[in-house]
Residue, then its C-alpha position, 0 to 999 in steps of 0.5 A: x204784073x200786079x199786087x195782092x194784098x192778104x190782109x191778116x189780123x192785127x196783132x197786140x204786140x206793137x213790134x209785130x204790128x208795126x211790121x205789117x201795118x200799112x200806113x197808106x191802106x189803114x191795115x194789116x197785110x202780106x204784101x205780094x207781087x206776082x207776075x202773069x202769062x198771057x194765059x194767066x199762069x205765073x211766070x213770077x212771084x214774091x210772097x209773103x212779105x211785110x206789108x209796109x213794103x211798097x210793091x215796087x220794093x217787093x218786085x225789087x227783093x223778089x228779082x222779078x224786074x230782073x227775071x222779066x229782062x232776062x225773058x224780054x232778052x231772050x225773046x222779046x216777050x213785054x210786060x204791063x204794070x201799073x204806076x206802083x212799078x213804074 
């Protein structure tokens, strides 16, 4: 499971910009998460979302936690994240 950040050109409309502007980075993006196979295709994605939006809170809106238990339950299959998920 890993992030990607799109980053989009800011906006001169300061409600707008304020959406998508990310304090910690210093820019304007889409926030993403997505969900790798073993042989690199996506099991799970949430897209598009405000780039203010932690990457945890992201996987959280898009149910991939949930999504990646009910396949850890079924068949045992893990998962490998970076300390954002944690």
């Amino acid at each position: 499971m890993d992030d990607l950040k799109l980053q989009i050109q800011s906006s001169l409309d300061c409600t707008e910009q304020t959406t998508f502007y990310n304090g910690w980075t210093h820019n304007t993006y889409v926030g993403n998460v997505l969900l790798f196979c073993p042989d690199g295709t996506i099991l799970f994605a949430c897209t598009n979302i405000l780039g203010r939006v932690h990457d945890s809170t992201i996987a959280e809106w898009g149910n991939i936690y949930e999504n990646s238990e009910k396949v850890y339950q079924s068949c045992g299959g893990k998962c490998t994240v970076d300390s954002a998920f944690s």
